[in-house]
Each structure stands twice: as structure tokens, then as C-alpha cells.
N, C-alpha and C positions, 0 to 999 in steps of 0.2 A: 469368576463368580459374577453373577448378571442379577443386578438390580433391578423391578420394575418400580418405575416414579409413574404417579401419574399426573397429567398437567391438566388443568381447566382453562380451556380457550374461549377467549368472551367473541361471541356473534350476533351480532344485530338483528333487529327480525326486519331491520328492509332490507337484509341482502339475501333474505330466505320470502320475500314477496312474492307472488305469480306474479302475470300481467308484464303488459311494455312499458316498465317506465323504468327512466332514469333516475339516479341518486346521487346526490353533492353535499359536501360539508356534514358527514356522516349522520344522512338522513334527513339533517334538514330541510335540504331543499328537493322538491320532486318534480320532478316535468318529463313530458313526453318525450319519447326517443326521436321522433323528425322535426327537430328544432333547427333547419335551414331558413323557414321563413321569417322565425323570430328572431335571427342576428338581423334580417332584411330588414327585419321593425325596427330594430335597433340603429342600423345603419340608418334608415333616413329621418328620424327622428330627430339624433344627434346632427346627420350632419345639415341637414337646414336649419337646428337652432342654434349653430356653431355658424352659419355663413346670418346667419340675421345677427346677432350680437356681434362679428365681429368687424361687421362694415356697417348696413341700414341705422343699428342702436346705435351709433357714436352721434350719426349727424343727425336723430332725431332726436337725442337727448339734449343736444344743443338750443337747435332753432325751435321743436316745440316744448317739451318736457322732460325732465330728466326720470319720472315715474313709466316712461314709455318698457324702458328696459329694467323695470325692478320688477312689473305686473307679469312681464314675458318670463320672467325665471323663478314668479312662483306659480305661473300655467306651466313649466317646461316641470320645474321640479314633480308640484305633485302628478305630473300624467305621468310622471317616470316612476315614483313610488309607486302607484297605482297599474301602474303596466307588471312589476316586478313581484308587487302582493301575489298579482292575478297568478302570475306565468309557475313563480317558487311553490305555491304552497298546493295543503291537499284539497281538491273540489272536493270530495265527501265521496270519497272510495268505500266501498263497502269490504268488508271482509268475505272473504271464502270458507264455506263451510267444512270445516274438519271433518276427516274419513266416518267418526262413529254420527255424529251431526246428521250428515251426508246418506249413511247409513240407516238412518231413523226419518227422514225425510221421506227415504224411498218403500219404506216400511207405510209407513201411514200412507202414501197415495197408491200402493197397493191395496192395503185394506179399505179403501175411501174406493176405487174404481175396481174392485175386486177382478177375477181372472177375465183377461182380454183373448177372447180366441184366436189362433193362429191364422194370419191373413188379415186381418181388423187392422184397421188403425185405431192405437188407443188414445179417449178423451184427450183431448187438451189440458194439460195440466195449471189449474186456474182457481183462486179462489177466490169468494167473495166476500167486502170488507164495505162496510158503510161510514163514510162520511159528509155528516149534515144533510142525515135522511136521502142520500144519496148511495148506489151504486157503484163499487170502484171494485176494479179487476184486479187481482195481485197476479201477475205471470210468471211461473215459474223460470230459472235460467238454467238451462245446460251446462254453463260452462262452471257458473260460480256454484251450483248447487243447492240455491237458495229461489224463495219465492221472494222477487223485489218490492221492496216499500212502497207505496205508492209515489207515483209522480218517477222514479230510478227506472232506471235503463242503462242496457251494457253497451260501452263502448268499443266498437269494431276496432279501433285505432289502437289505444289503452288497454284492451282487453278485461277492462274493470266495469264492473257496474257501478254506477254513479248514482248517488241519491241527490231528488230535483234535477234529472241530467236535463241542460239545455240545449247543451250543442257542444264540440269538438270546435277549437279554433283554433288553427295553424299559425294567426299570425302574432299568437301570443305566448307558443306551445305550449299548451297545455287543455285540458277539460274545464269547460264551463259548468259548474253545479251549481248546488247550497252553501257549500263553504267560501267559494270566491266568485258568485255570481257579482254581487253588490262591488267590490271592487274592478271586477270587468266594464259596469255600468260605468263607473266614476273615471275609469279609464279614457272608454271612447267618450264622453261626453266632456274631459277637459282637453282631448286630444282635437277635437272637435272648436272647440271654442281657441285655443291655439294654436290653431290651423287658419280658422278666419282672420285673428289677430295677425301673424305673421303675412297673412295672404293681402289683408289690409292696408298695412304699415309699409310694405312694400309698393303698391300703387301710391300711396301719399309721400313715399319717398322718391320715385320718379318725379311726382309731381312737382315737387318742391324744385327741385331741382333744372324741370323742364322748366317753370315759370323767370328764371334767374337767368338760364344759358343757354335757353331752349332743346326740345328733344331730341335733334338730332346730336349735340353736343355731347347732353348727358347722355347718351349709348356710346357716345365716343370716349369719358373721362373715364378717367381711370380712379377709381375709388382709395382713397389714405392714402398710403405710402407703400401701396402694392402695383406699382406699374405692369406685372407680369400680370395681372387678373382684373379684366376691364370687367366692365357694370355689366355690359352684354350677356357676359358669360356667367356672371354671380346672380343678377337678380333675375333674368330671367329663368334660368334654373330653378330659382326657389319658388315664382309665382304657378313654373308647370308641375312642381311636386305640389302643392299647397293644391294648386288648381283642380286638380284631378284625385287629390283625395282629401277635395270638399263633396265631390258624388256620392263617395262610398261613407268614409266615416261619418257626416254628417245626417247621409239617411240610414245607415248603420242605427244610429244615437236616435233617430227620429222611432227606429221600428221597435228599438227595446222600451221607448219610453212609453208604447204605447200596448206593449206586452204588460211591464209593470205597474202600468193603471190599471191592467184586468186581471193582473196576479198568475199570466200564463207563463207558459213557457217554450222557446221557441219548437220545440221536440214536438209539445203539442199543439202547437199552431201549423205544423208540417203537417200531423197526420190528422189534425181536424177532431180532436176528441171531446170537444167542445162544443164545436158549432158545423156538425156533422149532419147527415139525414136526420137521426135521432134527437137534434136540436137539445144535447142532454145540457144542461146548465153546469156549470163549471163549477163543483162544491167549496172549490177552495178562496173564491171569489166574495168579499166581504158586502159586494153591492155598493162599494162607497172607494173613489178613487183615492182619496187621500189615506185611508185605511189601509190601500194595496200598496203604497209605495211606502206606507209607516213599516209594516209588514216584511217586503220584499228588502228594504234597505238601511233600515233604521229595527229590525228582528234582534235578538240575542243569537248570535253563531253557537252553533253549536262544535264540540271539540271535534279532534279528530278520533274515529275510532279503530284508526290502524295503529297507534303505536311505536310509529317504524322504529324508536330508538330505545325500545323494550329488548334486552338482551336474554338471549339464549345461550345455556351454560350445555358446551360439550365435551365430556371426559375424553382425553388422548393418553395413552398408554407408551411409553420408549422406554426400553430396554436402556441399562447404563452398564458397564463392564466395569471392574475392580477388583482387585486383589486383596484380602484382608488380611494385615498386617499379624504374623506370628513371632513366637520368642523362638531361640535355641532348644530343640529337644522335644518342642510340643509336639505333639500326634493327632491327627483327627481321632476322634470316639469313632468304634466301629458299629455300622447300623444294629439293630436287635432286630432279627425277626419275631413275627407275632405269631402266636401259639398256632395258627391255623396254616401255616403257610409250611414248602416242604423245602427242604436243607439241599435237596439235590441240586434245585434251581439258584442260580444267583444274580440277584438285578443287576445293572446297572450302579442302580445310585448304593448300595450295599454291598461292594464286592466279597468276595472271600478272603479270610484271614488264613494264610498258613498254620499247621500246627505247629510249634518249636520241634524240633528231635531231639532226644535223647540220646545223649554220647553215651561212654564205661563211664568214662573219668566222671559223669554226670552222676551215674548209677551209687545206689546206697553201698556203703562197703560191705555189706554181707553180701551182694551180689555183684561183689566185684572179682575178675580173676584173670589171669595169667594167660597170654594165648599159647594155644594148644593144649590146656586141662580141659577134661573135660565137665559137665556140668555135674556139680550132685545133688543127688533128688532129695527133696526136703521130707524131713519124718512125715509131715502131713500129707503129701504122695503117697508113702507105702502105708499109711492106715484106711486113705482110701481105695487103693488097691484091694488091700483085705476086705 
């Protein structure tokens, strides 16, 4: 005898997401699937502030201040929180339009661009939406099946539309939007500032040094009680990482800061939707720089509107087998057929019942008899006869 049980299996609605992204710590954390160049961030971040603490900070805590190495690991700390906000969390994924959604979308820009004849290309699918007496395109997306918000665009990488999409950054994996723009800023711009410090500290550690035993000496000593790892090999190392991305991150920090004075973003500063032929004026721009960066960085975030750790409940069905326990003598009940059904036939789950036979010895004793007598006919016989 087979039992059906059925079980409710709990499922996450980030493991039923479109889109290329990864997922960690159930849902928490999200980031992009080509996350090779963000262990590369990771790797030289730590290990230049692992080779600056653990030689330069000793002898400058000494001979000039011991605050040299406290201000270095609260520039080290927060670029690393600030690196990690960025890279975990969600830029401001937009959702995917559900089938009936989807369905109704494509309904109404039917009836809005009515029948497009065969061989046409039909309109552009585009609406118009005004903000501060201005002009703004809503573009419809192919993939997502929505028209984007303003300022959103889908990303090629992610597969996701991003609202306020700024850019795709590799070296942080992850999408730069609305919800972790402001921490991408405070990123490069303390990574920046701990860059020069470290980049700094290191020339005034030679220096110190050369002034005492002269330079060619100090290339030659050997730093603490590390004889295997002369200064040659340690600080110069650190001044050609620090050196060379003071180029980048620092004008990196220079060009957002000067995005967020005018409340752009780099997306639209690529395709010029501001300051185009058209010369259209940028609606979202307050006219006032302090205003843009209150704005941009100091805004109320808005939540997320995915969800990811919203559960989805799906019935599973398994068979269980068992024997139900009987006494001595019980019998199963035999099935009843229903008035409509015919006696010839017999299912499966109802099989047929033999009828008992009747024996003599069974037989009433008036018609019980002797063999070889033969039978005699009952009065009631010969009156029907007559």
C-alpha cells in the first residue's frame, strides 16, 4: 500500500533570478560572475599595506610619531569596508517583467503603434516622460521587458538593468548604480588618499634613513630582523605599486568628483546626453554644486527591490510504501459496484468474489437423498402440469 506525503521545499527567489550574477551567504551577498580582477584588488591592496606596516611603520613610529601607523589603518580600514559595501551589495537591479506584465506591455504598444505593415520597420519603442519642464526618453528593454526608469540601462555584463546605471567595474566586481554609487565614490577617494600616504611615507623613510648611513647603504640594509628581505626589494616595490596607481585611481577620484558636482553620470557623460548637439540641459542637475553632492552622497538609499531572500514555497509529492497492520481473521470489505456499472466486467481494484457452493450435506433435509434414488416431484409440479 503506497502512501502520498507531500513535502514543501523552501526556495529562495535568488536562486530562481535571471541575469549573471553570483550569490553568497544565502543571498546576501551579490556580485558579478568575472570576479578575477577583484581578488587582483584585493591582493595588492592588502599586500602593500601588509609590507608598509610591517617594516616603514615601525621605524616611523619611532623617530617621527607613533600616529603615523594609527591614521594608515583607519585609511586602510575604511577603503576596505567601502571597497566591500561596493562589490556585496545590490546596485539597484531592476526586476523582470512577469509573463501576464510582459503580456500587457506588449498589448498596449500594439494598440499605441497600431498595425505595422509587413517589410516596415516598426517605431521605436519609446516614451515620453517630463522632468523639470524637461524632456526624458523612457527606452523600452528587450530582454527585461520593461520600459527603464529614467537615468537605468541594461547591463551587457550582468544582464540586468540597473537604475542610475553608471558603469560596470571590473575592479570591484560588481555594477555601479543608485544603491552603491556613494560608497564606490568613498572607495576610490580613500584609496586614493592611502595611496599618497603610503606613497609618501615611503620616500621620507628612505630619506631618513639615507640622511644617517647614507643612500647607498640604505639600499643595502636590511630592514628589522628580516635579513632574507633587503629594503631594495620591499620599498621599492611598494613605491612602483603606489606610483602607478596614483595615475589611475587618483584621476579616477578627480573625474567622479567632478560628475558629482553636476549630478551626471558616467553612462551619460560617454554618450553625451547632456551636453550634445542639442545642448539639452541636464534636468536632474540642481544648479547648485553643493546641492549635487548633498544629493548624490548624502540622499536617502533607497531599498532593494529584488528581494533575493523572499521565499518561494514548492509542493513535492513522494510516494512512501507500507503495510497496514491486520488482526487474525480480518478480511478486506469487497468493493460494491455502483448501480450503473455491469457485473460482467471486473476492475482491478474490485476483484470478484467466488460464490460459496452448495454441497447435499449442505441442502435442507427435505431435499436431501440417497444416491441412486431418484428425485420426486413435488405436489406443486404436478398441479402445474395440470
Amino acid at each position: 500500500m503506497s502512501v502520498m506525503v507531500a513535502r514543501k521545499k523552501v526556495v529562495r527567489k535568488w536562486e530562481k533570478l535571471p541575469g549573471r550574477n553570483t550569490f553568497c551567504c544565502d543571498g546576501r551577498i551579490m556580485m558579478a560572475r568575472q570576479k578575477g580582477i577583484f581578488y587582483l584588488t584585493l591582493f595588492l591592496i592588502l599586500g602593500t599595506c601588509a609590507l608598509f606596516f610591517a617594516f616603514e611603520c615601525r621605524y616611523l613610529a619611532v623617530q617621527l610619531s607613533p600616529a603615523i601607523p594609527v591614521f594608515a589603518a583607519v585609511l586602510f580600514l575604511f577603503a576596505m569596508a567601502t571597497l566591500l559595501r561596493t562589490s556585496f551589495s545590490d546596485p539597484g537591479v531592476i526586476p523582470r517583467a512577469l509573463p501576464d506584465e510582459a503580456a500587457f506591455i506588449e498589448m498596449e504598444i500594439e494598440a499605441t503603434n497600431g498595425t505595422v505593415p509587413q517589410g516596415q520597420r516598426p517605431p521605436p519603442r519609446i516614451k515620453n516622460f517630463q522632468i523639470n519642464n524637461q524632456i526624458v526618453k523612457l527606452k523600452y528593454c528587450y530582454t527585461c521587458k520593461i520600459f527603464r526608469p529614467p537615468r537605468a540601462s541594461h547591463c551587457s555584463i550582468c544582464d540586468n538593468c540597473v537604475e542610475r546605471f553608471d558603469h560596470h567595474c571590473p575592479w570591484v566586481g560588481n555594477c555601479v548604480g543608485k544603491r552603491n554609487y556613494r560608497y564606490f565614490y568613498l572607495f576610490i577617494l580613500s584609496l586614493s588618499l592611502l595611496t599618497i600616504y603610503i606613497f609618501t611615507f615611503n620616500i621620507v623613510y628612505v630619506a631618513l634613513k639615507s640622511l644617517k648611513i647614507g643612500f647607498l647603504n640604505t639600499l643595502k640594509e636590511t630592514p628589522g630582523t628580516y635579513p632574507s628581505m633587503s629594503l631594495t626589494v620591499l620599498t621599492v616595490l611598494e613605491v612602483l605599486i603606489c606610483f602607478f596607481t596614483l595615475w589611475s585611481v587618483v584621476g579616477l577620484t578627480g573625474f567622479h568628483t567632478f560628475l558629482v558636482a553636476l549630478n551626471q553620470t558616467t553612462n551619460e557623460d560617454i554618450k553625451g546626453s547632456w551636453t550634445g548637439k542639442n545642448r539639452v540641459q541636464n534636468p536632474y542637475s540642481h544648479g547648485n554644486i553643493v546641492k549635487n553632492c548633498c544629493e548624490v552622497l548624502c540622499g536617502p538609499l533607497p531599498p532593494s527591490v529584488l528581494d533575493r531572500r523572499g521565499i518561494l514555497q514548492q509542493e513535492e509529492s513522494t510516494a512512501q510504501e507500507g503495510s497496514c497492520p491486520r488482526g487474525p481473521g480480518t478480511q478486506e470489505p469487497p468493493a460494491t459496484q455502483g448501480p450503473g456499472q455491469a457485473q460482467e466486467g471486473h476492475s482491478v481494484l474490485s476483484p470478484q468474489v467466488p460464490a460459496p457452493s452448495v454441497s447435499d450435506t449442505e441442502m435442507p433435509e427435505e431435499k436431501q437423498r440417497t444416491p441412486g434414488e431418484l428425485p420426486v416431484p413435488s405436489p406443486d409440479a404436478g398441479r402445474a402440469e395440470h
